[in-house]
C-alpha positions in Angstrom: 0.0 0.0 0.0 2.8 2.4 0.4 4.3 1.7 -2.8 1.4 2.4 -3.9 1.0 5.7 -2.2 4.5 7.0 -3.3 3.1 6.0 -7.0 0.2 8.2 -7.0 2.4 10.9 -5.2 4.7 11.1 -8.3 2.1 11.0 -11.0 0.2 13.5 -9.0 3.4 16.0 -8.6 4.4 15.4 -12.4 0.8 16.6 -13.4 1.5 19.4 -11.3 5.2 20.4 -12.6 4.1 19.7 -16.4 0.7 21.9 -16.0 3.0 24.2 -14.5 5.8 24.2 -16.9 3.2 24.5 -20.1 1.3 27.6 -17.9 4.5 28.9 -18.3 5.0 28.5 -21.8 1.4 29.2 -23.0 0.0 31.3 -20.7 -3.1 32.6 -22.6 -4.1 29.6 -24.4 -5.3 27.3 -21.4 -6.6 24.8 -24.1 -3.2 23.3 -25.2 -3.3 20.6 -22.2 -5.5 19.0 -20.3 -3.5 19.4 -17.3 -3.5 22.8 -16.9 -6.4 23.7 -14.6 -5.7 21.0 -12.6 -5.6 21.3 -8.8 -3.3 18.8 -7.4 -4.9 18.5 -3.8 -2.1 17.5 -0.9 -2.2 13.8 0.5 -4.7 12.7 3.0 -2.8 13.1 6.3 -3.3 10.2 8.6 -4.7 11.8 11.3 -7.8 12.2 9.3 -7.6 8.5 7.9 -8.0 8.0 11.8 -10.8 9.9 12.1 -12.2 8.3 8.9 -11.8 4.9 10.5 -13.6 6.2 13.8 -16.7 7.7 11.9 -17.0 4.1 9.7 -18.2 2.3 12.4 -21.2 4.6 12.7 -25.0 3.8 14.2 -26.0 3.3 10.7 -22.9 0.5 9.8 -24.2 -0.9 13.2 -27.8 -1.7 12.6 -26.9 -2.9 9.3 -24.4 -5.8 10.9 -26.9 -6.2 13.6 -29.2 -7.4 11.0 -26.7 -9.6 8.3 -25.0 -11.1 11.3 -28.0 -13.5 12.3 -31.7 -14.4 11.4 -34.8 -12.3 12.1 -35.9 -13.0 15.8 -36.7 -11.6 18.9 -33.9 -11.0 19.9 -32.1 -9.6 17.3 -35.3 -6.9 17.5 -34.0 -6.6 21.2 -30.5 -5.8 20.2 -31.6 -3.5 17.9 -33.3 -1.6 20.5 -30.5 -1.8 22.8 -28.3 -0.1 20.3 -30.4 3.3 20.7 -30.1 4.1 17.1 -32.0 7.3 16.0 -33.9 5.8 13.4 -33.7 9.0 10.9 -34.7 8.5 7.3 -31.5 8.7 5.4 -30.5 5.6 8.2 -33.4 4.0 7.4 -33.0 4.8 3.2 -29.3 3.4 4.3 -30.0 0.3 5.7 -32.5 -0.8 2.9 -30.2 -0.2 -0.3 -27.4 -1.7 1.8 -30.1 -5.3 2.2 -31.1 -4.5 -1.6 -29.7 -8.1 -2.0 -31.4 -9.6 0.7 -34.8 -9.0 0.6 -36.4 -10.7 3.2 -34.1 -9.3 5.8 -34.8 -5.9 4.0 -38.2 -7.1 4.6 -38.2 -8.1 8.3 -36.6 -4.8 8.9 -39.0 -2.9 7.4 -42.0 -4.1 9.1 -40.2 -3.9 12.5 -38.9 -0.4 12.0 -42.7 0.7 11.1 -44.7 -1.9 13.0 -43.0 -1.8 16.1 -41.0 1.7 16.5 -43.9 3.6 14.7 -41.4 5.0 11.8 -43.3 7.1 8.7 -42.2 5.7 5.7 -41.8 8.3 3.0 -43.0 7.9 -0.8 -39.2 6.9 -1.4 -38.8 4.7 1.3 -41.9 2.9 0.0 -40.6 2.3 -3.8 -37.7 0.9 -2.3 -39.6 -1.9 -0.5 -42.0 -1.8 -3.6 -38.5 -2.8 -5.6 -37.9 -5.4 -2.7 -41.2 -6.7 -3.3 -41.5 -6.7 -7.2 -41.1 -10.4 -8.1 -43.5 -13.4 -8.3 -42.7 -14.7 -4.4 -43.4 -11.6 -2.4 -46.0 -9.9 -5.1 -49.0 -10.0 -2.5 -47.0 -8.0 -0.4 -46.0 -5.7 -3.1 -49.9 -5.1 -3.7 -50.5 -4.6 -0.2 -48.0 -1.9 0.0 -48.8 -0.4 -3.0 -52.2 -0.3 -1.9 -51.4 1.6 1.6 -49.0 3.8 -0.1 -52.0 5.2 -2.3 -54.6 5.0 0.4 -52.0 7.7 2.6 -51.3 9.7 -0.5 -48.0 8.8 -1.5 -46.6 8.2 -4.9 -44.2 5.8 -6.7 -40.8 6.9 -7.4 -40.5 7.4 -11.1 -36.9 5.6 -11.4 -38.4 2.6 -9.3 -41.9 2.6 -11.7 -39.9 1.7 -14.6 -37.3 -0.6 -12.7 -40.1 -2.2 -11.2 -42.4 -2.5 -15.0 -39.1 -3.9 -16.4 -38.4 -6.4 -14.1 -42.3 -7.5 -14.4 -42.0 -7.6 -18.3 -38.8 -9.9 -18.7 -40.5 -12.4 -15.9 -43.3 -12.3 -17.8 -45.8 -10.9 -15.6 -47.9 -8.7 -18.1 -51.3 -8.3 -15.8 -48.4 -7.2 -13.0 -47.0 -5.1 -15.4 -50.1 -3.3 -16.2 -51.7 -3.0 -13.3 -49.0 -1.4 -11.8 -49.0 1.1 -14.4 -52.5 1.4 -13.7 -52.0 2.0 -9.9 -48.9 4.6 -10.8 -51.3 6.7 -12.5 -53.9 6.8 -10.4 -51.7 7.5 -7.5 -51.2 11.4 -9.2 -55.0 11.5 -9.6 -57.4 9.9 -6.6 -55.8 12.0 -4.3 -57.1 14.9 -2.2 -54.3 17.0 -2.8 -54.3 16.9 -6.4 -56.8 19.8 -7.6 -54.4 21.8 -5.6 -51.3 20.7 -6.8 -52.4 21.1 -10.3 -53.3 24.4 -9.5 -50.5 25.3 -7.7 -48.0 23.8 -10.6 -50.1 25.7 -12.8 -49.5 28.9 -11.9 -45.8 28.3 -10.9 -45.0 27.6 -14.1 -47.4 30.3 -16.4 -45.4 33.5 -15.3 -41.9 34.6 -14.0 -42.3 34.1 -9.8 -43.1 37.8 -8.6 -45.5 39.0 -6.3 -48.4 38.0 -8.6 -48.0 34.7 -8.7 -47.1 34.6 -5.0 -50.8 36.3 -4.7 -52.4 33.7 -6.8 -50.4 31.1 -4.8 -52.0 32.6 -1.8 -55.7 32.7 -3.1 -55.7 28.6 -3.6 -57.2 26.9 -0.7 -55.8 24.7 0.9 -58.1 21.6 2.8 -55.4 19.7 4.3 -52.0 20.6 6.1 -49.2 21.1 4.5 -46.6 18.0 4.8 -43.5 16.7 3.1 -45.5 14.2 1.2 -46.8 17.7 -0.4 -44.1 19.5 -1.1 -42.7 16.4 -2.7 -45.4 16.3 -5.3 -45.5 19.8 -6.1 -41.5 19.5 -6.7 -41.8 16.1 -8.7 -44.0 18.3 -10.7 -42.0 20.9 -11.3 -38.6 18.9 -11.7 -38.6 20.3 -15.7 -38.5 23.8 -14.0 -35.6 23.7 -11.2 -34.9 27.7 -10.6 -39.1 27.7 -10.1 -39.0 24.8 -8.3 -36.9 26.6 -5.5 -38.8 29.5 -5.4 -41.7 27.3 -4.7 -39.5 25.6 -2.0 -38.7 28.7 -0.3 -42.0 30.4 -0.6 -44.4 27.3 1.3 -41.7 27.6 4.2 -42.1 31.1 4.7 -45.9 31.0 3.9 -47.1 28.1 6.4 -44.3 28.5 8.4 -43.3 24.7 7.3 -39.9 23.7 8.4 -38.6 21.5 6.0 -36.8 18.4 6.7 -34.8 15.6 5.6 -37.3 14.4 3.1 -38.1 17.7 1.4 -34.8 18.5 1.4 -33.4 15.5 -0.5 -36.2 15.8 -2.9 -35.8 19.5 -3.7 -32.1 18.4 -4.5 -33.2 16.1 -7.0 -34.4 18.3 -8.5 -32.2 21.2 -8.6 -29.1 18.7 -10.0 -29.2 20.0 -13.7 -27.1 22.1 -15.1 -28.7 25.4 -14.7 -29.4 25.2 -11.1 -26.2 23.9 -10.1 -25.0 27.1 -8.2 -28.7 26.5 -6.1 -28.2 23.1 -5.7 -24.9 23.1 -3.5 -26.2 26.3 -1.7 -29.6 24.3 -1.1 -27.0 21.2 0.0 -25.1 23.0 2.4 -28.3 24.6 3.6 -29.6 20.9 4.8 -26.1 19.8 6.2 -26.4 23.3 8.5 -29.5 22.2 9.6 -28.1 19.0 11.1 -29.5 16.9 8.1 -28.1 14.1 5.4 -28.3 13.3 1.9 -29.7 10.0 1.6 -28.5 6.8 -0.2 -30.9 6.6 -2.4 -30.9 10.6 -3.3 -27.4 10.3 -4.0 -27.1 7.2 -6.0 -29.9 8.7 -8.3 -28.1 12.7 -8.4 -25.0 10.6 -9.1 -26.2 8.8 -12.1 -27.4 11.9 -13.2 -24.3 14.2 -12.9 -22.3 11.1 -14.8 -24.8 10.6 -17.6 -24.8 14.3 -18.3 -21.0 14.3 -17.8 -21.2 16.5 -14.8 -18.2 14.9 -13.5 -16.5 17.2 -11.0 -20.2 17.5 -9.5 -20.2 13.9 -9.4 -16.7 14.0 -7.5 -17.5 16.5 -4.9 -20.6 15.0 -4.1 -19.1 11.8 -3.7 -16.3 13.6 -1.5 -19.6 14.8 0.6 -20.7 11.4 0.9 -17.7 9.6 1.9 -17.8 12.0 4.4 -21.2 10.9 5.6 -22.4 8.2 7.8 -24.1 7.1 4.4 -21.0 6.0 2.9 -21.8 4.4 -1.1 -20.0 0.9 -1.7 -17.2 0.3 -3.1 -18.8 -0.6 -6.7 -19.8 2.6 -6.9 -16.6 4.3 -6.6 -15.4 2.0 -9.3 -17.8 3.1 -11.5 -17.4 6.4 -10.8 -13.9 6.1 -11.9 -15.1 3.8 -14.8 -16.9 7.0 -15.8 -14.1 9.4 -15.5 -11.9 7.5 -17.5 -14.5 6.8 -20.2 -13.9 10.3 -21.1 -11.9 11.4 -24.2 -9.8 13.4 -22.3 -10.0 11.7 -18.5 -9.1 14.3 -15.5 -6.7 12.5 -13.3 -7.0 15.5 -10.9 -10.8 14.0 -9.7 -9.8 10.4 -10.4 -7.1 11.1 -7.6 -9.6 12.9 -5.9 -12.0 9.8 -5.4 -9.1 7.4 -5.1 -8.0 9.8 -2.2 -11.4 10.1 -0.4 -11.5 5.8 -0.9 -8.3 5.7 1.4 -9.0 8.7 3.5 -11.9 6.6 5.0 -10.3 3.6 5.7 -10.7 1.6 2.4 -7.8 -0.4 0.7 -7.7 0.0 -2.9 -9.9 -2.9 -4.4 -8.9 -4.3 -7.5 -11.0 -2.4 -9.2 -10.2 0.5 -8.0 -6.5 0.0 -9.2 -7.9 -0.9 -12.4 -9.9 2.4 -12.7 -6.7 4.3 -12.2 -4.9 2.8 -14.5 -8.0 2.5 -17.0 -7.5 6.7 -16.7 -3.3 6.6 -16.9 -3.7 4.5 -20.2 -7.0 6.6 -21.7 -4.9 9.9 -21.6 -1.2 8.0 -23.1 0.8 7.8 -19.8 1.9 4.6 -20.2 4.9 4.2 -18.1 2.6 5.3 -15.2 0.2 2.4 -16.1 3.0 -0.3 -15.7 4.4 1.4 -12.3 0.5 1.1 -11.3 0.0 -2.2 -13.0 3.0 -2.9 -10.7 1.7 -1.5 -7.4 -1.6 -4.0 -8.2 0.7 -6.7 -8.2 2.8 -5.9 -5.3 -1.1 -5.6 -3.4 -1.6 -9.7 -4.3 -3.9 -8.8 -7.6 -2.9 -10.5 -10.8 -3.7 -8.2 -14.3 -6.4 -10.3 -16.2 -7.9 -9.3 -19.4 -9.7 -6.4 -18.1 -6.9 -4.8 -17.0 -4.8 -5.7 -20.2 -7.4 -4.4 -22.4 -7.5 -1.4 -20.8 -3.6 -0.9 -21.8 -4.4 -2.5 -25.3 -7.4 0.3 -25.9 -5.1 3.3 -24.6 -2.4 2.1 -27.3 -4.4 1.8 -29.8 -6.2 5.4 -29.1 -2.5 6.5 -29.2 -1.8 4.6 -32.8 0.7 2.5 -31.1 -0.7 -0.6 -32.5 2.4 -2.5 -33.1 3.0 -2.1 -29.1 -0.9 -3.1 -29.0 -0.5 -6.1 -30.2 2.5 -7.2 -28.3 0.5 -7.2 -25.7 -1.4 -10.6 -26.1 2.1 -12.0 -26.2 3.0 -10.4 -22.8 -0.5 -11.5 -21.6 0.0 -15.1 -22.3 3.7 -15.2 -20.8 2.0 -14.1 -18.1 0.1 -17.1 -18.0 -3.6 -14.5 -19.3 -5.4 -16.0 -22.0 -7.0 -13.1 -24.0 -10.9 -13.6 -24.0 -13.2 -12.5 -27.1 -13.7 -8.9 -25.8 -9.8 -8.7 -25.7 -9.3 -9.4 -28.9 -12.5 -7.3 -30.0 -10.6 -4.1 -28.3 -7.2 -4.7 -30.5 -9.3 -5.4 -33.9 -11.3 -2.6 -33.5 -8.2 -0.6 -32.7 -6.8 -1.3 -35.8 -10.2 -0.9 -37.7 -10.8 2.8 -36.8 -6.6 3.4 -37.3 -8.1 2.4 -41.2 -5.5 -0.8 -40.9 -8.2 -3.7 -42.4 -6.1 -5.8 -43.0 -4.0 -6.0 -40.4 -7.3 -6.5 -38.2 -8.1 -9.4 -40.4 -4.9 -11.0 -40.2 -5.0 -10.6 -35.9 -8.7 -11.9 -36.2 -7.1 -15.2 -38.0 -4.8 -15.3 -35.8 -7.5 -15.3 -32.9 -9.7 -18.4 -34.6 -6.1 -20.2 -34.7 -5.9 -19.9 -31.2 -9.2 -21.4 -30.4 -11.0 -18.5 -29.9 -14.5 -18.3 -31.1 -16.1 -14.9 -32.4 -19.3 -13.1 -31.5 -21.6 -10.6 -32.6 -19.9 -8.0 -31.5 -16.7 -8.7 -33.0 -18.8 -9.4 -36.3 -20.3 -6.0 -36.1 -16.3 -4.1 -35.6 -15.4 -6.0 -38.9 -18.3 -5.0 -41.1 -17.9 -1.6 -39.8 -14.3 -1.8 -40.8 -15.1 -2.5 -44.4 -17.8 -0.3 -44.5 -15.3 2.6 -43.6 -12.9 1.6 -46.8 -16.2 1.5 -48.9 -15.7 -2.3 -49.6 -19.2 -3.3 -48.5 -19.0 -6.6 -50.8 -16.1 -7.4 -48.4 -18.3 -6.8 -45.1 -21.3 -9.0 -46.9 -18.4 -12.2 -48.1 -17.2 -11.6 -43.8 -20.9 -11.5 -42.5 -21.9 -14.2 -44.8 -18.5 -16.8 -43.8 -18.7 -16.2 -40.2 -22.4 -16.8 -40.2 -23.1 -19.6 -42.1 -19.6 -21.2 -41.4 -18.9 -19.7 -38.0 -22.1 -19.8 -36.2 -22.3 -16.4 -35.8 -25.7 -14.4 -35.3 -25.0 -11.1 -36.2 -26.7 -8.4 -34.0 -30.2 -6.8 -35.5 -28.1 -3.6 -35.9 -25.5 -5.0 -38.5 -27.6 -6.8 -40.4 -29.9 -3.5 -41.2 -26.3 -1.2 -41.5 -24.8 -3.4 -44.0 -28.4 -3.7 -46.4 -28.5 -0.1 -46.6 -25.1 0.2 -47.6 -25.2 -2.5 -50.1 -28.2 -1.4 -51.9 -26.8 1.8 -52.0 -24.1 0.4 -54.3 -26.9 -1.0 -55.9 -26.2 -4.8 -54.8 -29.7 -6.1 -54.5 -28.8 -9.8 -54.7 -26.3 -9.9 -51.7 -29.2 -7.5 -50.0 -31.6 -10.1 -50.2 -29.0 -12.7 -49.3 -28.8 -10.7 -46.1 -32.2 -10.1 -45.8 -33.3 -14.4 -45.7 -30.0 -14.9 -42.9 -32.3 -12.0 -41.2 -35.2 -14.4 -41.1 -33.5 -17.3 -39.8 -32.6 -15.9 -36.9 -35.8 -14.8 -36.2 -35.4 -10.8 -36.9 -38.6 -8.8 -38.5 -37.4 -8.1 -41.9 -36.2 -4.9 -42.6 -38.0 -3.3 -45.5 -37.8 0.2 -45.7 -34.7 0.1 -47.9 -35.4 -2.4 -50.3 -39.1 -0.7 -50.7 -37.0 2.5 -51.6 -34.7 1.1 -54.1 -36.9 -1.9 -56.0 -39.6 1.5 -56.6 -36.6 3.7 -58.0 -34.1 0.7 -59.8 -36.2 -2.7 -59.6 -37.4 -4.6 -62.2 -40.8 -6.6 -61.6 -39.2 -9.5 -60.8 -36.8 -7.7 -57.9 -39.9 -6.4 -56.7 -41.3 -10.3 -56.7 -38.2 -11.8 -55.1 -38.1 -9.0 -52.4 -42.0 -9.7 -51.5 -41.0 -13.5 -51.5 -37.7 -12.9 -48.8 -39.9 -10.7 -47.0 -42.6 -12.6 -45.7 -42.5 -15.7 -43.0 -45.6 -17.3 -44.9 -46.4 -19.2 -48.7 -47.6 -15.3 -49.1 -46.2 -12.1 -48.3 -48.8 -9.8 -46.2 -51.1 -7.1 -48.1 -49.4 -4.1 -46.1 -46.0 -5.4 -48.1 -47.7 -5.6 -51.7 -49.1 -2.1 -50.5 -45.6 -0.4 -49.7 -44.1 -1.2 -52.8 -46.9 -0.8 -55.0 -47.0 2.8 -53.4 -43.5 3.5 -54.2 -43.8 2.6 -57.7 -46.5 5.1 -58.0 -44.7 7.7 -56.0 -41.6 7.0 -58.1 -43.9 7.7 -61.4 -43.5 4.4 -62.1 -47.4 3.3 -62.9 -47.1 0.8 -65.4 -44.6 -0.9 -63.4 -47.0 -0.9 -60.6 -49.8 -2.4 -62.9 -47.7 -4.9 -64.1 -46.4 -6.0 -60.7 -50.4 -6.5 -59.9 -51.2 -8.2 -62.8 -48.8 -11.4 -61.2 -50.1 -11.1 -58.1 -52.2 -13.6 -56.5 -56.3 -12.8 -56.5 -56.7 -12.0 -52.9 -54.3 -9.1 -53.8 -55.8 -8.0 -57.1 -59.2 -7.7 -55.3 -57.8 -6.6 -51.5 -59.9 -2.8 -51.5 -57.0 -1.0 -49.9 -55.1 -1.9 -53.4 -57.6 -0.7 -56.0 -58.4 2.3 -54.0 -54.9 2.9 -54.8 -55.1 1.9 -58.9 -58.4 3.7 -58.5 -56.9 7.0 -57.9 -54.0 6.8 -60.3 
């Protein structure tokens, strides 16, 4: 581990001297380098790694080992009481993402800390049991809860809705899946609050906030107290409109004299997460933390998502900081796919993967192997290779062997750098090391040499990959034809496609197949189009149409147009709508006798079929 400390030292501190050096030497053009505005933050000092290790074993870390270290009993209930844990809601958000894999703990839990110590489950704390709950053992309960989350007003958590309706579909549970769309909807509607949450979202979002809409806010009435089940709604439904969102936010404190709390808080931060209300988000943020509250799990895995998918990255990195911080620490996946992230980048910022790496240690966390792996996924992303191998090192000196993720990493960062010769070396080094290189290994070197415009030189390391026992995939399949298609020598991708199909046992993806058509039939190849579009039906696509409809109506003959019909359909006889389409691009091309002779050899039930003489009728 020290080692491994020195190593991030150095690269840190030559980061620093060569931003500092090219500051020097281009001091108005800050976009030569990507190291430039980089802050190189100081080491964690161990005092605070002490402190770190202190706060980890909080009252939320507690209850949570309380509960995995034994069955569901009496007196594990006992214990739990014993502890004197302040049963907040970010603890209790925290304890049921950390038992997201064991849901009948997360279950036991749940009806304890609401049964017996008279918690209030809030509309998010509910979609995460909901998600606990969504699967064919436990789906009476799921209804039940559903049920009592609608009956006390509450809502479904968008993000869980769909989770939940996709995890119904691919089990197979359609009448689940719809009536819980069914239930979602209503929840908005049969609700005593919603006449005056429309109204109130209404006029929010009509005009500029002044003081008349604040007096049109204050001429609604209002039947029922304000709560943070409430506020919650009205901000789900203004989550499109963040800077009125806040308004709203601040004006029902100062109007009912409502103090907001942990609940309203984390959901007024969902909202305010986008990019135009970022300055109000961290102000709102440090506004909770003041006022002695958290961020929950849950909040922060969803803002997280967010800030990555938007490529909001330092946001993402300070909030993590925040986090690790808290007593609601994330896991250690997610800090590897936080650095996954950063180093998927073009250009990846080794000042915030540093940053995370740092906050890791700082709270008592040895680098995981995938940790080490996300730094040195960064180091080979943006060409410092001789950093890699000291880190590639340091992972070996911690008792963690490279394996194929870690050498494809290297293999993808040389070929982004064109050094493909040194790319390809590296399956040799790999299998001294005793690493076979697996298909998506190979995939990474072939494509590298694919979009470096070197063809052939992919096709003679993909022949070199079958020689070695390795069998190809779709995925591979789909770099190749992409390859040809690049050079223009679609005839090539079709004779590959074709041989690795029918020979290889390859199914290409859906994707490939309807990429490749189009460019063959736009070199006017309508045999090996049709070739393409029969494989297609073997391996149970739906046909694609729309191209060869467009060209048969412009080039084709009668005959194409009778062979295409023929490949199209899965029966003895292709279906009206197909006769339809091309008959109408025949007429649309100007092409009418074409179109009456095509009818002419088609079977009765087509001649007579009224959709296809209105069609004559009107030309």
């Amino acid at each position: 581990m020290n080692q491994t400390k020195r190593l991030l030292s150095t690269i840190r501190l030559a980061n620093s001297l060569y931003s500092t050096q090219l500051a020097r030497t281009h001091p108005n053009n800050k976009v030569r380098t990507r190291f430039v505005d980089l802050h190189v933050p100081n080491y964690v000092s161990p005092f605070l790694n002490f402190h770190a290790k202190l706060f980890f074993s909080s009252k939320p870390e507690q209850t949570l080992n309380i509960i995995l270290s034994e069955k569901w009993s009496d007196e594990l209930e006992q214990e739990l009481s014993k502890s004197k844990t302040d049963f907040t809601h970010e603890s209790v958000m925290y304890v049921l993402k950390k038992l997201s894999k064991e849901p009948q703990k997360a279950s036991d839990f749940f009806n304890w800390i609401v049964g017996k110590q008279g918690f209030q489950p809030s509309s998010s704390i509910y979609s995460i049991m909901l998600r606990v709950y969504g699967n064919k053992e436990s789906i009476k309960r799921f209804w039940a809860t559903a049920q009592k989350m609608k009956e006390e007003g509450f809502f479904i958590d968008d993000q869980a809705y769909l989770m939940i309706l996709q995890d119904f579909k691919n089990s197979n549970m359609i009448n689940e899946a719809a009536n819980l769309t069914k239930i979602y909807n209503s929840m908005a509607k049969d609700n005593v609050m919603n006449d005056v949450i429309k109204e109130i979202v209404g006029v929010v979002i009509e005009s500029d906030w002044g003081n008349g809409v604040e007096k049109r806010l204050a001429g609604i009435k209002f039947d029922f107290k304000v709560s943070d089940n409430f506020v919650l709604r009205v901000l789900k439904n203004l989550r499109k409109y963040p800077l009125k969102a806040i308004k709203f936010f601040r004006w029902v404190s100062e109007t009912f004299n409502y103090e907001q709390n942990t609940i309203t808080y984390n959901g007024v931060l969902r909202v305010l997460c986008q990019e135009d209300s970022i300055k109000e988000f961290w102000n709102i943020f440090k506004e909770m933390k003041n006022a002695g509250h958290e961020m929950d799990l849950d909040t922060y895995l969803k803002i997280s998502r967010f800030f990555q998918k938007r490529k909001m990255l330092k946001e993402a990195v300070e909030l993590y900081e925040h986090m690790m911080d808290s007593p609601y620490k994330p896991s250690i996946q997610h800090c590897s796919v936080l650095l996954r992230t950063i180093a998927g980048n073009i250009s990846p910022n080794l000042d915030l993967v540093f940053r995370v790496v740092n906050k890791f240690e700082a709270t008592g966390n040895s680098l995981s192997k995938s940790v080490y792996d996300g730094i040195h996924r960064s180091l080979t992303s943006v060409g410092q290779f001789d950093e890699a191998e000291k880190m590639m090192t340091a992972m070996k000196d911690a008792g963690y062997e490279p394996d194929n993720i870690t050498y494809s990493q290297l293999i993808f960062g040389l070929c982004k750098a064109r050094r493909l010769e040194d790319a390809t070396k590296v399956l040799d080094e790999m299998q001294a090391n005793g690493c076979t290189p697996d298909i998506k290994t190979w995939t990474i070197l072939i494509k590298g040499h694919c979009s470096a415009n070197e063809v052939d030189k992919a096709l003679i390391i993909f022949a070199n990959m079958i020689e070695k026992g390795c069998e190809a995939d779709a995925d591979l399949l789909d770099v190749l034809v992409n390859g040809f298609l690049s050079q223009n020598k679609a005839i090539d991708a079709h004779q590959v496609l074709v041989e690795m199909t029918e020979t290889g046992g390859v199914k290409p993806w859906q994707a490939t197949y309807k990429n490749l058509i189009r460019k063959l039939l736009l070199e006017r190849k309508f045999e090996e189009s049709l070739k393409l579009l029969r494989l297609m039906k073997k391996h149970d696509y739906p046909p694609v149409s729309e191209p060869f409809v467009g060209f048969v109506s412009k080039f084709g003959t009668i005959d194409d147009a009778l062979e295409f019909l023929k490949a199209l359909s899965y029966k003895e006889s292709p279906s009206v709508s197909s006769y339809l389409n091309v008959f109408q691009g025949f007429v649309d091309e100007g092409r009418e006798l074409e179109a009456k002779d095509l009818l002419f050899k088609c079977p009765p039930h087509i001649r007579k079929n009224k959709g296809i003489s209105s069609l004559f009728g009107s030309v």
